[in-house]
C-alpha positions as CSV (number, residue, x, y, z in Angstrom):
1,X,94.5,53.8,98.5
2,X,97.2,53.5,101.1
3,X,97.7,56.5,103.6
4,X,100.3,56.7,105.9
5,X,100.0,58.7,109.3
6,X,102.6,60.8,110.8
7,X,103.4,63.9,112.3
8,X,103.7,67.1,110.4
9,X,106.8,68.7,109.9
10,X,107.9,72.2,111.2
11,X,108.3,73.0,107.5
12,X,105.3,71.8,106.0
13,X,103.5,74.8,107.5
14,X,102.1,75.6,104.1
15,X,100.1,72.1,103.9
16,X,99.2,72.4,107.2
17,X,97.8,75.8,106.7
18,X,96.1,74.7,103.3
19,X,94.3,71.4,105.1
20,X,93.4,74.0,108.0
21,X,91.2,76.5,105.4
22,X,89.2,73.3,103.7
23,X,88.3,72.3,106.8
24,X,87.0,75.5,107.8
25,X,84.9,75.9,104.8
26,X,83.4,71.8,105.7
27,X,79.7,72.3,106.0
28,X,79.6,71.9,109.3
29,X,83.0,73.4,110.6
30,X,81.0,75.7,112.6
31,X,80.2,72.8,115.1
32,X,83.5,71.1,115.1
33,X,85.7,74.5,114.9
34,X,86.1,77.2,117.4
35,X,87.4,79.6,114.6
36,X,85.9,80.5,111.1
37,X,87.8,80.5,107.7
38,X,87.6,84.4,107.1
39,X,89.3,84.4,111.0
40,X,91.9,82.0,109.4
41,X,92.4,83.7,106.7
42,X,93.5,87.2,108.8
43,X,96.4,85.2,110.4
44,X,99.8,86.4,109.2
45,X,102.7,83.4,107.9
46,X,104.3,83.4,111.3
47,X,101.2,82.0,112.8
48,X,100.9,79.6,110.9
49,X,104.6,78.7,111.1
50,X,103.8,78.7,114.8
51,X,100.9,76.9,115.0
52,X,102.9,73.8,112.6
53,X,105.9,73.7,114.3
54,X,104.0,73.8,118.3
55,X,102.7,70.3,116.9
56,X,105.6,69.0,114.7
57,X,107.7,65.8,114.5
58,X,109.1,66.3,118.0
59,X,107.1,68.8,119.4
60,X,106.4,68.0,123.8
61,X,103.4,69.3,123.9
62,X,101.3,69.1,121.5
63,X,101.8,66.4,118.0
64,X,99.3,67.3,114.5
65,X,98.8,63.8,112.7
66,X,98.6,63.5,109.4
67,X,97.1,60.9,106.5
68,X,99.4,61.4,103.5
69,X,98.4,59.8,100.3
70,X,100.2,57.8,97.8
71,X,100.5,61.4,95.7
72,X,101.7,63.4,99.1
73,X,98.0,64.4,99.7
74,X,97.1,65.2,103.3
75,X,93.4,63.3,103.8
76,X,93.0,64.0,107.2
77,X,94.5,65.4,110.3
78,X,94.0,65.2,114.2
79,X,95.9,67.2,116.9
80,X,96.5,65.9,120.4
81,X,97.4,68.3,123.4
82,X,99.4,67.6,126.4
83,X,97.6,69.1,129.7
84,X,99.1,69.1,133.2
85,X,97.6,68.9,136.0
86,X,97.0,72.2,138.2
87,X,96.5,74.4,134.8
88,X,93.5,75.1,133.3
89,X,91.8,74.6,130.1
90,X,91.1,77.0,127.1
91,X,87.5,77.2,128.9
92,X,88.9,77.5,132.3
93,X,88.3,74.7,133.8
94,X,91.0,72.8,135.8
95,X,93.0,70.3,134.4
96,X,93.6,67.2,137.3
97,X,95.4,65.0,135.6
98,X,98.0,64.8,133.1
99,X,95.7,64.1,129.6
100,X,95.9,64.4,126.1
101,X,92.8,66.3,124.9
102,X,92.9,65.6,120.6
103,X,91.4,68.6,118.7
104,X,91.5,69.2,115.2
105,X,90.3,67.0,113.8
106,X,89.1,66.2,110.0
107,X,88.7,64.2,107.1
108,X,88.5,65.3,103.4
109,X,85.2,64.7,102.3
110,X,85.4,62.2,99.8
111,X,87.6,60.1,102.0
112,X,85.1,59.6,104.8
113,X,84.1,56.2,106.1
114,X,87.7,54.3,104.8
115,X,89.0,54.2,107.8
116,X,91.2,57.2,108.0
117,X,89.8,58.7,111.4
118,X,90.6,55.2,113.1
119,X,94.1,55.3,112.6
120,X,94.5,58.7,113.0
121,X,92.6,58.1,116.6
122,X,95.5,55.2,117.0
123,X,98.2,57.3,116.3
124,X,97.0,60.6,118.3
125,X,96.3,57.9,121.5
126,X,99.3,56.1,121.2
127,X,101.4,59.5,121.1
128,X,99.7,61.1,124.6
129,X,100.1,57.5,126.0
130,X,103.4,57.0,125.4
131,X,103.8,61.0,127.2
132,X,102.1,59.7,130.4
133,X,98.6,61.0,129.8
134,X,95.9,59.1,132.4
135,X,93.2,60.2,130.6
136,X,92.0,61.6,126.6
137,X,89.4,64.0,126.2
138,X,88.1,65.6,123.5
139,X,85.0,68.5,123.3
140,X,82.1,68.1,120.7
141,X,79.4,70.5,119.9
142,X,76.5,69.0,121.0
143,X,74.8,68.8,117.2
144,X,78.0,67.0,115.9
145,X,75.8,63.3,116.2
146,X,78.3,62.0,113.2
147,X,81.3,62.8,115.8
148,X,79.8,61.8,118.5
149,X,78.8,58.1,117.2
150,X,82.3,58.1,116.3
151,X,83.9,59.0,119.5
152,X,81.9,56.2,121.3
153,X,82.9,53.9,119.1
154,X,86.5,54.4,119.4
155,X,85.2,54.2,123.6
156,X,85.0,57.7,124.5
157,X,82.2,58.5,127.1
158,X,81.0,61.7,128.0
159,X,81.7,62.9,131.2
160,X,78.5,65.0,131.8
161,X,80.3,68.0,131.8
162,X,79.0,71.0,129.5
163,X,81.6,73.9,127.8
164,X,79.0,76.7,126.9
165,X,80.3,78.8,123.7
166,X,81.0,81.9,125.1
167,X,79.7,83.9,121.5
168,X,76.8,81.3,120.9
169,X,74.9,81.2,125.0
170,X,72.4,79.1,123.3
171,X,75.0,76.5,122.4
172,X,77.1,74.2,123.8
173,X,80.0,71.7,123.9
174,X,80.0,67.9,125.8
175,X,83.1,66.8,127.1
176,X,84.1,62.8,126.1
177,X,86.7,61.1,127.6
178,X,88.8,57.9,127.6
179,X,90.5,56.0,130.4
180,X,94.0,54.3,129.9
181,X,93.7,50.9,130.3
């Protein structure tokens, strides 16, 4: 199958919402999400309206990728963030340089290992590049080995820096970055 990968649309919140709830219920969303699907589930339209158009076609700071199939099937996503330096981060840690930091991300099941999370990678890097980002990090719960093979293969390294889960003390997330070349 071919896929194509673009940004969402501001209107395609509906999609964007639907790919957002089966990735929630992925057996292991509860080490790559910081949210549940019953949480999900509570938020009204308008936040997901929100949430699609903040990362549309467009959008500054932030851009949702999509693989659409042939039949106008979303098979994955990836979102990328724009952080500038002298704010802080969603853990509170200070953000020093301008980076893209790609959350988000996911693959339908039976479309694993094609290829899709590649391009996807491609696109989302190409995006916070092309907005002056020095750096791309991502955060991965320290169980996610499947992610984390991934993310060093596409040249992430972690940084040695360690986001506790503020509702799960026992765990907690590693930080992987990439350099611009």
């Amino acid at each position: 199958m071919t896929y194509k990968i673009r940004p969402v649309r501001a209107d395609e919140w509906p999609a964007a919402k639907a790919l957002r709830l089966v990735a929630l219920q992925d057996p292991i969303a509860h080490l790559a999400y910081l949210e549940t699907y019953e949480e999900a589930l509570q938020h009204p339209d308008s936040f997901w309206q929100e949430r699609t158009a903040g990362g549309a076609e467009g959008a500054l700071g932030a851009q949702q990728f999509i693989a659409e199939g042939p039949d106008g099937e979303w098979g994955a996503t990836l979102t990328v963030l724009m952080e500038e330096p002298g704010t802080t981060d969603w853990a509170g840690y200070p953000i020093e340089r301008k980076q893209g930091h790609i959350v988000g991300v996911f693959v339908q099941p039976e479309l694993r290992g094609i290829g899709l999370t590649e391009v996807l990678f491609d696109a989302g890097l190409e995006w916070a590049w092309a907005r002056g980002a020095e750096t791309v990090r991502l955060i991965v719960h320290e169980d996610n080995g499947r992610a984390q093979a991934f993310y060093r293969r596409a040249g992430f390294v972690p940084t040695g820096r360690v986001v506790p889960l503020s509702d799960k003390l026992d765990e907690k997330e590693l930080e992987f970055v990439l350099e611009r070349d």
